[in-house]
Residue, then its C-alpha position, 0 to 999 in steps of 0.5 A: x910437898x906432895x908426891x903426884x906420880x899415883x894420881x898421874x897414873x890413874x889419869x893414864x899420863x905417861x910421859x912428863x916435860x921437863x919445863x918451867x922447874x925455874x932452874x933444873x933442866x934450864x941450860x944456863x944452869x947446867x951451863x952456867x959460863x957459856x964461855x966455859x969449854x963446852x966439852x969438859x965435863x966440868x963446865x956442866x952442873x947437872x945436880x938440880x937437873x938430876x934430881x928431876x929427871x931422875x924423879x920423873x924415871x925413877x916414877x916410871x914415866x917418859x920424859x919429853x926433855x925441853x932445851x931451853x928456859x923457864x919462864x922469866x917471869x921477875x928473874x933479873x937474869x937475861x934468861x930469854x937472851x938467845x944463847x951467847x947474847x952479851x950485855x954490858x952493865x947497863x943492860x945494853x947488848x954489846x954482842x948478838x947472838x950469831x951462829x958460832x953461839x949456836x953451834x956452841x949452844x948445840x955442842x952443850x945440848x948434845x953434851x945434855x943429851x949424851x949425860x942423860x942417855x950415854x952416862x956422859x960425865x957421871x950421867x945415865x942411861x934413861x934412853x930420852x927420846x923426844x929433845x924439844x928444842x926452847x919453848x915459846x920464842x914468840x914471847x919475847x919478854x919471856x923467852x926469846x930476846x932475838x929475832x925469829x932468824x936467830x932462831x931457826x939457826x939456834x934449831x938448825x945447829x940443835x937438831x942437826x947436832x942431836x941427830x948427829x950423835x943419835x939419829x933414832x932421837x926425835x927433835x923438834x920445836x918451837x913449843x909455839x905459845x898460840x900465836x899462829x902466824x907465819x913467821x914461827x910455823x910456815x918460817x921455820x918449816x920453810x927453813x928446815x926445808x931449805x937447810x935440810x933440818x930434820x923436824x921430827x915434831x912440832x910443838x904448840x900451845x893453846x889454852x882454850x883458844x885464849x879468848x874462845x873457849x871452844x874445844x873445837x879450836x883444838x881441832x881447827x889449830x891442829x889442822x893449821x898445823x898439819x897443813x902449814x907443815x905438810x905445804x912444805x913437805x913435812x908430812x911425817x912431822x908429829x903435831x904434839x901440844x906441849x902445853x893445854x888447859x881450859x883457860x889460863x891464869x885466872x880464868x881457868x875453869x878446869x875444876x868446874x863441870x864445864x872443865x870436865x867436859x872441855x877436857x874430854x872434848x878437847x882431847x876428842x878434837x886433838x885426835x881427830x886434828x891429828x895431833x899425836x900427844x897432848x901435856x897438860x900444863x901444869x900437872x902438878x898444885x900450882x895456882x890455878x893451871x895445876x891438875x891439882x888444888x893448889x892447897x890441898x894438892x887433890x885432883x881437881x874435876x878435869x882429871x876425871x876426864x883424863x880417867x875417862x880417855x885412859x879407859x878408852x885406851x883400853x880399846x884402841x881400834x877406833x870405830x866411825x862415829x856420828x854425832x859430834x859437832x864444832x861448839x864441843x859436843x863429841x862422840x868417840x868410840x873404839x873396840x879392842x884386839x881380839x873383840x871383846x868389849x866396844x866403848x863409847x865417850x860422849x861430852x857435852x860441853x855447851x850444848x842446849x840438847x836435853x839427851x841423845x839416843x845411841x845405835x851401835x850396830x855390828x857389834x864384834x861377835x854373833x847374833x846369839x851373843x850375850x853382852x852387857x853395858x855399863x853406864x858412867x857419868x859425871x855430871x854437875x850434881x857428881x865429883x867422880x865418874x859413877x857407874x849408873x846402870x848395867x844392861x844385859x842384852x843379846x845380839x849385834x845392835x844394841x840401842x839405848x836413848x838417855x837424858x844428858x844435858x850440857x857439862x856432862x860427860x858419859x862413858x859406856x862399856x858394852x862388854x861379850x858375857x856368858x849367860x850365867x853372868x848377874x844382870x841389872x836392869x834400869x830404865x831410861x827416857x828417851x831425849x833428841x840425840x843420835x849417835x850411829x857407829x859402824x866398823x870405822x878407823x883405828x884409835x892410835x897415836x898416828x895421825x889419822x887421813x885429813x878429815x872432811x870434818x872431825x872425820x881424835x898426851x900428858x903434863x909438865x909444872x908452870x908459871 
């Protein structure tokens, strides 16, 4: 058993989804009899689901809390039947599910709600504000047994009940596995729309766009997204990817350099599709998809990139940047409040360019200022980010041409000094790539304007 909650720091990860624990947190687990009374405390077990959720506050981190189940998988149990579904013996349904069960399904879910916030039956007060409503009913054999309908009842009786009780409280849905038709986006966005049902978020996955490894898919899923939703008026609505990975099952590649570089570029073109949190799935050592090695439970390579993007926090206010492309080449730059230092994250995910030449210009400070820049990189022939040169300089333009090939990630730190401070000097070479950034649009958590062209949080344990 290891303890992830120092590694999840340092990649800057701050918030945990509470999904595929395979019983804690599932709510037939704490609602075993669904034809139990749904408002005695009694009817509820909460003890698996305690530990975990109290885990995840206890490590100082934001549980994003989904309602629904685990992943199936081999449980024998019918756990992907829509709440209230009976079957007979043989396994014949006998009752589907209709929307006096998902009202009941509602009571419980604010039942959750209330003992994980309001200390409601020996609960807490943990203050959980985002209540993801299932995860994934386009997979039925793994997750939803019933129809896309029942479905949008289930989530209208849910999140009305949960705004009900708390109208602060974000909710949201569906947790979408990838499958961008219209029955589980434009279908449910229609009818919230018509039922007056709040839709504060809505959630969706992809793994590397399933079959093209691209990390622009990010970017052109998230604007299928944004669009679907603000065609039907749903234009506050966060995009939020509850699950991301390079690749899935066996053909995960995260602990690779292409992964580094995947990640970082992904992350770039979430951001700039708008999407407003991104979990890694999984954040923990479990085979293949964990952020750590299943045997020896230490980080594997991609994290390096989370550390990477948990450095560009550091400057938030986002500046224009020239230069990335839709095959995985990405720039990102931002600068912080009062101006103090500029920073620059370029990725190479698959690219034939032997280098790139940057030029900032407009630099937050006078033309007599001093300031120095700082190098990392990773890339194949390193394990970590490594600081490989410092650079003193004066003015408001600082310009500088390195070699970088393809899996490769840099960040650079231009930072205001004072004239006493020890310099390094190291040359470098000059490759064919350009990078121009100028005062430009904030770095933040908000979704930006709908760009012309890329005009960019977090994990949770799984299958």
């Amino acid at each position: 058993m290891f303890d992830f909650s120092e590694n999840f720091r340092q990649f800057g990860i701050d918030s945990i989804r509470s999904h595929d624990f395979y019983g804690p947190t599932d709510w037939w687990v704490i609602f075993p009899n669904f034809t139990a009374d749904a408002n005695a405390p009694g009817s509820y077990d909460f003890a698996s689901s305690d530990q975990r959720i109290g885990a995840i506050h206890d490590g100082g981190f934001e549980c994003f809390y989904r309602l629904g189940t685990s992943w199936k998988g081999d449980n024998p149990l019918p756990i992907n039947d829509p709440p209230g579904t009976i079957r007979d013996q043989g396994g014949q349904v006998v009752h589907q599910a209709d929307s006096d069960d998902f009202k009941k399904f509602a009571n419980i879910c604010t039942n959750i709600v209330r003992h994980y916030n309001q200390n409601w039956a020996g609960g807490h007060s943990y203050g959980i504000n985002y209540w993801e409503v299932w995860n994934e009913p386009d997979m039925a054999e793994q997750f939803w047994a019933g129809t896309p309908g029942q479905y949008y009842m289930l989530y209208e009786e849910t999140a009305k009940a949960i705004k009900t009780l708390d109208p602060s409280l974000k909710v949201g849905g569906p947790g979408l596995s990838g499958a961008f038709t219209d029955i589980y986006l434009g279908g449910l966005a229609r009818w919230c729309r018509k039922t007056s049902t709040p839709l504060d978020f809505y959630s969706w996955h992809t793994y590397g766009g399933r079959d093209d490894y691209n990390p622009y898919c990010y970017y052109k899923y998230a604007r299928i997204v944004r669009n679907a939703l603000d065609r039907y008026g749903f234009h506050n609505t966060e995009s939020i990817v509850t699950e991301w990975n390079a690749g899935i099952r066996d053909e995960v590649f995260s602990d690779t350099p292409a992964g580094v570089a995947y990640y970082a570029s992904s992350l770039m073109n979430m951001l700039d599709g708008g999407v407003t949190r991104a979990y890694p799935y999984v954040g923990d050592n479990a085979p293949m998809l964990g952020l750590h090695d299943h045997e020896t439970g230490q980080p594997v390579r991609a994290t390096q990139s989370l550390i990477a993007w948990k450095r560009m926090q550091e400057t938030p206010l986002r500046l224009a940047a020239i230069g990335s492309d839709k095959k995985g080449y990405n720039i990102l730059a931002g600068t912080n409040e009062p101006a103090r230092k500029v920073q620059i994250l370029i990725s190479d995910y698959q690219s034939n360019y032997s280098g790139w030449a940057l030029r900032v210009t407009n630099l937050p400070w006078s033309d007599q200022t001093p300031y120095q820049a700082t190098r990392w990189v990773l890339d194949p022939s390193r394990t970590e980010l490594e600081a490989v040169e410092t650079i003193n300089r004066t003015g408001r333009t600082f310009v500088l041409k390195r070699n970088m090939s393809r899996r490769t990630i840099c960040l650079i730190e231009i930072r205001k000094t004072w004239p006493n401070r020890q310099t390094e000097l190291a040359p470098g070479k000059l490759p064919p790539r350009r990078v121009l950034l100028r005062p430009g649009r904030r770095l933040s958590r908000r979704r930006p304007p709908a760009p012309k062209r890329p005009p960019i949080r977090r994990p949770a344990p799984r299958r």
